[in-house]
C-alpha positions in Angstrom: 16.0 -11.4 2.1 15.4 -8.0 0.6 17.2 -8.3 -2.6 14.7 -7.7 -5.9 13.9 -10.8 -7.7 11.6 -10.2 -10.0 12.0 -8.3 -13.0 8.6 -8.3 -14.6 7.6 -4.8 -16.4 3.5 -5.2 -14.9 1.9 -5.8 -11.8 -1.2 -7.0 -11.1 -3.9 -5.4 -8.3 -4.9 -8.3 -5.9 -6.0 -5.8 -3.1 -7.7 -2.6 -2.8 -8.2 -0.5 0.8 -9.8 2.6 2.7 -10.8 3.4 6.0 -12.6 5.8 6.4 -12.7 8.5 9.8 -13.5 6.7 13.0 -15.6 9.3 15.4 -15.0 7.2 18.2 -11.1 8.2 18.2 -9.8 4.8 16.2 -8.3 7.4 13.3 -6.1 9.0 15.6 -2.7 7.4 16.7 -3.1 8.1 20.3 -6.6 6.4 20.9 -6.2 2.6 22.2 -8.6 1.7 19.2 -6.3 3.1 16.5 -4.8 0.8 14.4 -2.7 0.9 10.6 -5.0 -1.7 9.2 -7.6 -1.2 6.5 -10.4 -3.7 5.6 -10.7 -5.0 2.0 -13.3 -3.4 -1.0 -13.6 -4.7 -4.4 -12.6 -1.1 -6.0 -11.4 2.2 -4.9 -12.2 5.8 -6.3 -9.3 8.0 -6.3 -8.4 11.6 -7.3 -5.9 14.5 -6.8 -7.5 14.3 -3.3 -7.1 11.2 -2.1 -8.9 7.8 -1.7 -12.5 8.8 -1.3 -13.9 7.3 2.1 -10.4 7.3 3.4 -8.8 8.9 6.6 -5.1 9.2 7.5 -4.5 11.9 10.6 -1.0 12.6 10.1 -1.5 13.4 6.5 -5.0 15.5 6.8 -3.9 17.4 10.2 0.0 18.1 10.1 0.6 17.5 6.2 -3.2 19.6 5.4 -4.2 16.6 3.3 -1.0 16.9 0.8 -1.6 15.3 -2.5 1.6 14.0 -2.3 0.0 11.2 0.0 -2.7 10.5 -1.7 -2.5 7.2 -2.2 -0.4 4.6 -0.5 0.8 1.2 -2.2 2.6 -1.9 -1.4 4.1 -5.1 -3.6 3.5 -8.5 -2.2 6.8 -9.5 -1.8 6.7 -7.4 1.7 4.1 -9.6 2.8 6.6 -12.6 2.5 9.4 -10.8 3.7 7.6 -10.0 6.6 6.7 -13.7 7.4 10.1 -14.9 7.3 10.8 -12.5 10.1 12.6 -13.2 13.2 12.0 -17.4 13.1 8.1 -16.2 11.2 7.1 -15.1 14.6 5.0 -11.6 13.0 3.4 -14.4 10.6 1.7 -17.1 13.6 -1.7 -18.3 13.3 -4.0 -16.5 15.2 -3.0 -12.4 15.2 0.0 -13.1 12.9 0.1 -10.4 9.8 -2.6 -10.5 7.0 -2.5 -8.4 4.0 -3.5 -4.7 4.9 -2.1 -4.7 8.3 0.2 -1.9 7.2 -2.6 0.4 5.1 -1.7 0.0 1.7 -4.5 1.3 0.0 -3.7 -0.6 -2.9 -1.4 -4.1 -2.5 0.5 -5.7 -6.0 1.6 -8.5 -7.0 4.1 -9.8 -9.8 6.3 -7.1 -9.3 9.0 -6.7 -6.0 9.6 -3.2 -4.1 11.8 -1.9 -5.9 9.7 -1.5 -9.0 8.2 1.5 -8.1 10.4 4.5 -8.1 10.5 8.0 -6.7 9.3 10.5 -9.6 8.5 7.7 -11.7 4.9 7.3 -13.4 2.4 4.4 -13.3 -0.7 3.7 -15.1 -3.5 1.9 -13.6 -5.3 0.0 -17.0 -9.0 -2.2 -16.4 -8.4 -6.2 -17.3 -10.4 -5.2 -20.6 -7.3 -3.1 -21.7 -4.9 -5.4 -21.8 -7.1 -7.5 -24.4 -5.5 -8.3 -27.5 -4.8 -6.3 -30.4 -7.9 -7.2 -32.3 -9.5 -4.7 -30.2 -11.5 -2.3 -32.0 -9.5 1.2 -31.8 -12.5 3.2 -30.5 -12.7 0.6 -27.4 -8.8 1.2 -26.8 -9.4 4.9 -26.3 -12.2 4.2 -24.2 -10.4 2.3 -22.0 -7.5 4.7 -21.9 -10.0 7.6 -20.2 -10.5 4.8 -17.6 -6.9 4.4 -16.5 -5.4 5.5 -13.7 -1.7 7.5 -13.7 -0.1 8.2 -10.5 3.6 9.2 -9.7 5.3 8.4 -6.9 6.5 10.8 -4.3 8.3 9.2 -1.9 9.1 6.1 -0.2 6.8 5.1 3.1 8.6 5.5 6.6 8.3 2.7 9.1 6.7 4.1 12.7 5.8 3.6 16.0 2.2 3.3 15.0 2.8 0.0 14.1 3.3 -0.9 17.2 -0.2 -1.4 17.7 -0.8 -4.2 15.8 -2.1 -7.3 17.2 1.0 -9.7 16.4 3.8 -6.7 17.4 1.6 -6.0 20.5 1.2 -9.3 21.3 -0.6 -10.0 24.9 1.3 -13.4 25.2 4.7 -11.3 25.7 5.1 -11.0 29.6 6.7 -7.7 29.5 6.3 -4.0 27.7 9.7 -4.3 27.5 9.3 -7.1 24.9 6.7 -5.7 23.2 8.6 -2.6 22.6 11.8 -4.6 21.0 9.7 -6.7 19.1 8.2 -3.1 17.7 11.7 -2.1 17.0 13.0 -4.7 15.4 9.9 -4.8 12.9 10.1 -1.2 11.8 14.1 -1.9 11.7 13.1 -4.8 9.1 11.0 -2.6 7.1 13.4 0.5 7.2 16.4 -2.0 5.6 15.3 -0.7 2.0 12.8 2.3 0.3 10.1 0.4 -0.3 9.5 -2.0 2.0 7.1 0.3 3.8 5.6 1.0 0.7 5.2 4.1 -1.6 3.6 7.1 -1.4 1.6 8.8 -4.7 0.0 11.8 -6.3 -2.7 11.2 -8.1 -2.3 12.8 -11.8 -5.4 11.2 -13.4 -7.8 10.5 -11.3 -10.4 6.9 -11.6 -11.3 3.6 -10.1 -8.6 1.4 -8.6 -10.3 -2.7 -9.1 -8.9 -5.6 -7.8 -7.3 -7.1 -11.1 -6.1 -4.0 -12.5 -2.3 -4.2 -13.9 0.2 -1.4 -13.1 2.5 -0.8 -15.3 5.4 2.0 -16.0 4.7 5.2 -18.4 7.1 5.7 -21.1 9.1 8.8 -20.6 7.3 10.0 -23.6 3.9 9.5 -22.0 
């Protein structure tokens, strides 16, 4: 079920990604050691640039590192949506899919896909800014300079590089044959709606990305 649920005005970081360039081929979609997946860090440093210490190949050789990649994000809710498909066969103990399987660099909660929004803008705010409004105003603009704005610049397109995962290239299908519709029908699932993939983001102020962070929509006036 892909229809949007929750209609909370902040999110809430739970994960934060990079991966950075593997010199023995693993970056680069045609190696048998590539794969979508990023491992887990308690903060990430981002800019106008990118995700410091992290490698995409499509996006740094055919797109000449656009910053309108440079950061990749994903709400929860996929995560669920993804385990409910076909009978929660793409969700089995084992090699079933975890949370960064598809290279979000950043993953949020309390908020459903359809939050985000092509062109719209999003601020990144440390826990200690959303403290209450006894806060002293010199500790509010401080915290300001920390945040984070990004807009996004398009939604994420679901590919064959998926195909590589563990629980879509699963070794206890008999056949390529299989493993190739199970492949389709995943990226099908995720190509239903904009957003399921994910999002795609410049970077307009640049900062650390932490695990707790909240997300929430600029103003039109911001």
């Amino acid at each position: 079920d892909t229809k949007s649920k929750n209609n909370n005005s902040q999110g809430q970081v739970i994960r934060t990604a990079a991966r950075p360039h593997q010199s023995s081929g693993g970056s680069i979609p045609s190696s048998r050691e590539y794969t979508t997946r990023k491992s887990s860090l308690p903060m990430i440093n981002v800019s106008e640039k990118g995700v410091t210490g992290d490698y995409n190949h499509y996006r740094t050789v055919a797109l000449k590192s656009t910053a309108d990649r440079a950061i990749s994000i994903l709400t929860h809710d996929v995560s669920s949506y993804i385990q409910t498909l076909d009978g929660g066969s793409f969700a089995k103990s084992g090699n079933g899919y975890t949370d960064g399987d598809l290279g979000e660099n950043v993953l949020v909660k309390g908020v459903d896909f359809s939050f985000f929004k092509v062109g719209g803008r999003y601020r990144f705010s440390p826990k200690s800014s959303n403290a209450s409004s006894s806060s002293s105003s010199s500790s509010m603009i401080e915290s300001a300079e920390e945040d984070v704005i990004i807009e996004i610049t398009e939604p994420m397109e679901p590919c064959a590089n998926l195909c590589k995962l563990p629980f879509i290239n699963d070794p206890t299908l008999s056949s390529a044959r299989e493993r190739v519709a199970k492949c389709q029908q995943f990226i099908a699932a995720l190509g239903v709606k904009d957003g399921l993939r994910g999002w795609y983001a410049k970077v307009l102020s640049g900062g650390v990305i932490r695990v707790d962070d909240s997300v929430s929509l600029l103003g039109a006036d911001a």
